[in-house]
N, C-alpha and C positions, 0 to 999 in steps of 0.2 A: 665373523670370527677371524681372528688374525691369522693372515698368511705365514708365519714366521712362528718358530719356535719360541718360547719365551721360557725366562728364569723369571718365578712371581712366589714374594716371598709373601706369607698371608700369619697375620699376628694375631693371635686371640686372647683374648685381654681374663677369661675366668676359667676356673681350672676345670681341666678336661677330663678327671675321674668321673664328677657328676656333669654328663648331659643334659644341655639346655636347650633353648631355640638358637643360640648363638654360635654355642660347639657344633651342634648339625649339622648348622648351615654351612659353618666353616669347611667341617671336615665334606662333607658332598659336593660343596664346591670344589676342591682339592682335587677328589677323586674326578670330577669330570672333567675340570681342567686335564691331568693326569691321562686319562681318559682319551681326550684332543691329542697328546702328546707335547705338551707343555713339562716344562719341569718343576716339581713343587716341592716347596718346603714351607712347615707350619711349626710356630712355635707355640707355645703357649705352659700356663703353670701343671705343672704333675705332680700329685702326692706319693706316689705309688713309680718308681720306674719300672718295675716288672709288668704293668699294665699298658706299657708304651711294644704295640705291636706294630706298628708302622715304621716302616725308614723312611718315611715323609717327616714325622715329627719329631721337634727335639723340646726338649726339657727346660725349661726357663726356670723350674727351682718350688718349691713348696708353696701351694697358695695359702692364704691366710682368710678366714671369713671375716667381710664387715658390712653392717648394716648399709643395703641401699636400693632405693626404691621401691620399701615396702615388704624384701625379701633378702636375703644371705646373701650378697655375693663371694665367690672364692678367686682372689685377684692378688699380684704381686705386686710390688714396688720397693724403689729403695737402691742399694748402691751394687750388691752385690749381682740383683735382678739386670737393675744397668750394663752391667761390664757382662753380663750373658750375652743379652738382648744385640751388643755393639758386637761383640764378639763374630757371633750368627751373622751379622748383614756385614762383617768385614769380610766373611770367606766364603758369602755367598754370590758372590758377582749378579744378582739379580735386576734385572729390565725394569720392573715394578714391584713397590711395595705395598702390600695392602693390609690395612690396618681396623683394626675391627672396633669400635665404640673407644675411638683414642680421646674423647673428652672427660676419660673417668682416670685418676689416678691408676695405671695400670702398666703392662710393661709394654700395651698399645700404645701410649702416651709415653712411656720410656726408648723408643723405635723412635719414633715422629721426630722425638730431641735430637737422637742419636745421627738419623742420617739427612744425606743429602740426594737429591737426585728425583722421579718420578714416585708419589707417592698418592694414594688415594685413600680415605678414611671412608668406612661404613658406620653406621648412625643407627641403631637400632633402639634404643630405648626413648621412652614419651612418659615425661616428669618433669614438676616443675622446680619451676628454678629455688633450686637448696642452699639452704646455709651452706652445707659443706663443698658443693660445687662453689660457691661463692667468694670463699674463701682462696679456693687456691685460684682462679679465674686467672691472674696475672702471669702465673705458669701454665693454665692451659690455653688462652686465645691466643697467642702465639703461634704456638702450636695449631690450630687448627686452620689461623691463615698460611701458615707454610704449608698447608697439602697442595700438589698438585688439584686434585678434585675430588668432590665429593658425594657421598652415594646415603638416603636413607630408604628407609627399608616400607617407609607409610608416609602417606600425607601428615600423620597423628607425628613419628619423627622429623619429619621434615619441620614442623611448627614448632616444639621442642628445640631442635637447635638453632631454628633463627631465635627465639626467645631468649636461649641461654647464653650464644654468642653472636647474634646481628647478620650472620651469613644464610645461605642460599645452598641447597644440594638438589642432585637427579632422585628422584624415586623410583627404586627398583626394589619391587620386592622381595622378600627372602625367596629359596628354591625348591622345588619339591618332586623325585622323580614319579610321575602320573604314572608311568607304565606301569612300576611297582607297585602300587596301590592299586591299580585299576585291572591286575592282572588277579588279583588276589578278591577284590570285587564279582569277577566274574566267577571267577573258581566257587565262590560262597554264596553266592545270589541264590543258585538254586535248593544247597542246605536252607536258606535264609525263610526264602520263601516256606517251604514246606516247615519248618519247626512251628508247631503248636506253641509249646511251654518251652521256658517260663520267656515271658515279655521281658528283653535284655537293655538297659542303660547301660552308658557307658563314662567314666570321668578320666584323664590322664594327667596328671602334675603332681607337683611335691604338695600334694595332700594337705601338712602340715603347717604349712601358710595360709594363714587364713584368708590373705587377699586375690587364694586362687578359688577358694568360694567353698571347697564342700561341708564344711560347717551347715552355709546356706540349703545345701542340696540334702543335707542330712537333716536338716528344719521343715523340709517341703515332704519328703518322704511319707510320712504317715498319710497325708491325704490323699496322696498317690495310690498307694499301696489299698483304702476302703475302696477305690474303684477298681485298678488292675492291682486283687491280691496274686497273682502271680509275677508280680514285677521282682526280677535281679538287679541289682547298681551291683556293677564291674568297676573297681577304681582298683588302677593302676599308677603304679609311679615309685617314687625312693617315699623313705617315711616309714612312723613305727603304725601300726594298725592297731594294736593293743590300745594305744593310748584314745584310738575312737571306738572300739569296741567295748571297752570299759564303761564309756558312759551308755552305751544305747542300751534299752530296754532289752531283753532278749526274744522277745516276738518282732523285733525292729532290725537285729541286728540278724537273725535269720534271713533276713532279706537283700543284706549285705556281703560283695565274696570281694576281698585283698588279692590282689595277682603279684603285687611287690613290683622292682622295677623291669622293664620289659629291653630285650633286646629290639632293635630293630626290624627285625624280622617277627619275632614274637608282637610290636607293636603296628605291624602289618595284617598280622591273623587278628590281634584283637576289635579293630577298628571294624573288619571285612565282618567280627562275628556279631556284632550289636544292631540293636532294632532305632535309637538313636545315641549319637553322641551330647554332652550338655559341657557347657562351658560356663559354669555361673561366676565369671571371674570377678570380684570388685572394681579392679581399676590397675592401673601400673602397668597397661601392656599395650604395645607399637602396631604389634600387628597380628600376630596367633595362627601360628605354622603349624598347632594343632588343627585348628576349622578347616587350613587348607587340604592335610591329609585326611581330615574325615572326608571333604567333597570327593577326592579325588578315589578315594574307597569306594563310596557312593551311600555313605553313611549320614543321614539327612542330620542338619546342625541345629540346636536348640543355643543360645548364646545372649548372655547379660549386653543388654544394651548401651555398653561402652563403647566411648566412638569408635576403637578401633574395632571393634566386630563388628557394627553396625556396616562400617566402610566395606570391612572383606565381605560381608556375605549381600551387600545392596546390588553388588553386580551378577544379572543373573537369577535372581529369587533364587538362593542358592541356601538359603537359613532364616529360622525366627528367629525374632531375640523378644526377650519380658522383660519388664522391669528390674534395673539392676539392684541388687540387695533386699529383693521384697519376697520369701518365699512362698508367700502366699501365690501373686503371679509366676513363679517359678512350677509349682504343683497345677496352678490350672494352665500353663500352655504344654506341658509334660502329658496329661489327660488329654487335653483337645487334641493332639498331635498322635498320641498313639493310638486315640478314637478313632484316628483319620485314615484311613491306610490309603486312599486316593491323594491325599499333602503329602504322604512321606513319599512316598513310590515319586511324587513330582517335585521333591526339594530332593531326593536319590539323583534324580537325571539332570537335576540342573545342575546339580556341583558335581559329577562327574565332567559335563561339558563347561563350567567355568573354570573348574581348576587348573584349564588346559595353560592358562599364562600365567600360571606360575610356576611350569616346565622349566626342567634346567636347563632344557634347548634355546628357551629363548630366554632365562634368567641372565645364564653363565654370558649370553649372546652380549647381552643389553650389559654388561660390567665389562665385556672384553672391549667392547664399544667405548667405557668410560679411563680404560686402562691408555685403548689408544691416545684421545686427548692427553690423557697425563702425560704421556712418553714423549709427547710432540715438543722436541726441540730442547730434550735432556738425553743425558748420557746413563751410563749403568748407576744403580743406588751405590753410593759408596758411606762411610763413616763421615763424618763433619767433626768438626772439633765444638767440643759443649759451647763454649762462648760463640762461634761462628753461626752454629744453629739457632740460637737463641733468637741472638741479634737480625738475622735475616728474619724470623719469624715475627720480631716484635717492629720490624721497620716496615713490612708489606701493607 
C-alpha cells in the first residue's frame, strides 16, 4: 500500500441508482481506499440527487438506458456530460485517475479524453467484438492507449480487450469484504444447521433478463420440487415479480417467495440464510462477484458452466457447475447436491477458505500497486485540451 496520501479520482461509467457488479466494486473500493486515508472522489451518472448520500460522489447528470451486452446499461455521454466530467478533474488536483470500463461510450471514456496525467482503466466486461463497439473503435483505441495501465478484472476480460483492441492488462479481481460475509456465516451456521424446513435456494440478479437465467431455473423447478417437495427458491434483486408469477401454475408458484431488491446488508443475511446459492447465467459475464460472496458466506455455489464461473469456482473446489442452458441438468445437479449434505458442508468450507483472495486487503493491495506504476514519472491529473488529448492518444 502506498506510503503517501493520495487524491484518486475513480469514474464509473453506469448509473448508480441501480447497483451492479461495477457500482459495488466501485463504491467499496472508495470506501477502503477512504478507509486507508486516502482521499476520494467518485463520479458517476445519478437519476435521483436526493439518493446521493455520500460526499465522495458527485453527479455527472441523468443516465440513459441502452442496449449492451445482452442487458440495459444506464450510461451518459455527449457534450454536456463532458464539460461535467472536465469540470470535476479540473478542481480535483488528483494523483491518479481511475477509470472504470473506459472502452464503452461512457463519461469513463469522456475522462480518458478529457485529461492528462496518471491514468488507469479497469476492464470488466467479456463480449465479443460488436458492431456498435466497432463503429466508434477510432474514438475509442486512442483512448485506451493513452492510459497510463491497465487492470481486468478475469482472465475471460483480459481476452475481451486484447480481442477488441490488440493490448495487454494485470488481472485483478473485483473485491469483496470476507470479514463481512464470513461474520454473518458464522452467526447463521448454527440456525442453518438445525432448520428442518423448508430446503432454501437461492437466485440474486435483475431477474428480468433473461440472460441472467431464471426463466432456466424456473424450467427446472418442477422436477426439483417431485423430489425435495419442501423446496423454497428465494430470488432476489430489482424487477417486477408479477410478470413471473403470472405465468407459473399456482402449486409452482407456492414454491416461489420475491424479496425485491436487497440492501447490502439485507444481501448479507440472505446469502448466510440459504441451503445453496445457483447462478444459471446464460453468458455476458467477466467474472460473478455474486459466486464470490456466496463462498465467502459459506453458501455452497451451483453455476452454468460459462467460462467465467467455471474459472472462479476451479480454484479450490469451491462450486459445481451443469450444463449451461440445459434445465434438465440444472434440476438433476440441484438434487444430487441437496441429497448430498457431505458436498455441500465441503464446497461450504472450500469457498469460505478460497474467497480469502478476493479480500479488499489484498484486492485494493494489488490496484494501489498498479496505480503506483501509472504515477511513475507523471505529475498530478490535470485537464488537456480535446485536440491535445486526442492526438497523444492516437500517436502512441
Amino acid at each position: 500500500m502506498s506510503e503517501r496520501t493520495l487524491r484518486i479520482g475513480l469514474v464509473c461509467p453506469y448509473g448508480w441508482d441501480i447497483p451492479g457488479g461495477v457500482q459495488i466494486h466501485i463504491r467499496e473500493l472508495a470506501e477502503h481506499f477512504i478507509a486507508q486515508g486516502h482521499s476520494v472522489s467518485v463520479i458517476a451518472p445519478v437519476a435521483d440527487d436526493d439518493l446521493i448520500t455520500d460526499t465522495w460522489l458527485v453527479n455527472a447528470g441523468r443516465p440513459v438506458p441502452i442496449p449492451f451486452n445482452g442487458s440495459v446499461a444506464r450510461v451518459l455521454f455527449g457534450p454536456i456530460a463532458s464539460s461535467r466530467v472536465r469540470q470535476w478533474i479540473a478542481q480535483s488536483d488528483f494523483d491518479v485517475l481511475h477509470l472504470h470500463e473506459p472502452g464503452i461510450p461512457s463519461i469513463s471514456l469522456l475522462a480518458c479524453w478529457a485529461a492528462e496525467g496518471a491514468m488507469v482503466g479497469t476492464f470488466h466486461a467479456s463480449t465479443p467484438k460488436m458492431r456498435a463497439i466497432a463503429s466508434v473503435s477510432p474514438l475509442i483505441e486512442p483512448m485506451i492507449e493513452k492510459l497510463s495501465a491497465r487492470i481486468a478484472v478475469s482472465e475471460m476480460a483480459q481476452a475481451t480487450l486484447n480481442n477488441l483492441y490488440g493490448t495487454e492488462a494485470v488481472v485483478i479481481p473485483n473485491g469483496i469484504d470476507c470479514e463481512k460475509f464470513g461474520r454473518a456465516y458464522r452467526e447463521a451456521k448454527d440456525k442453518r444447521d438445525s432448520r428442518k424446513n423448508p430446503t432454501r435456494i437461492g437466485f440474486l440478479g435483475r431477474f428480468e433478463e433473461t440472460r441472467k437465467g431464471l426463466p432456466l431455473l424456473i424450467e427446472a423447478l418442477p422436477k426439483v420440487i417431485k423430489v425435495i417437495p419442501d423446496l423454497e427458491l428465494v430470488v432476489a434483486g430489482p424487477g417486477d415479480p408479477e410478470k413471473i408469477l403470472a405465468r407459473l401454475d399456482p402449486t409452482l408458484a407456492r414454491h416461489v417467495k420475491f424479496l425485491g431488491r436487497l440492501s447490502e446488508i439485507e444481501k448479507v443475511d440472505f446469502l448466510a440464510s440459504i441451503d445453496l446459492y445457483l447462478a444459471p447465467n446464460t453468458g455476458g459475464e467477466s467474472f460473478g462477484i455474486i459466486l464470490a460472496e456466496a463462498m465467502a458466506s459459506g453458501t455452497p455455489v451451483l453455476a452454468s458452466d460459462i467460462p467465467a464461473f467455471v474459472d472462479l469456482l476451479a480454484v479450490g473446489d469451491c462450486g459445481e457447475t451443469f450444463t449451461s442452458e440445459d434445465p434438465v441438468a440444472l434440476a438433476r445437479s440441484i438434487i444430487q447436491l441437496l441429497k448430498n449434505p457431505t458436498r455441500l458442508q465441503q464446497l461450504a468450507e472450500n469457498g469460505v477458505d478460497s474467497a480469502i483472495r478476493f479480500d479488499w486487503g489484498s484486492v485494493a493491495s494489488q490496484i494501489m500497486s498498479v496505480y503506483e506504476v501509472a504515477m511513475t514519472g507523471q505529475g498530478k491529473v490535470a485537464v488537456g485540451s480535446e485536440n491535445a488529448s486526442w492526438k497523444k492518444g492516437r500517436d502512441r
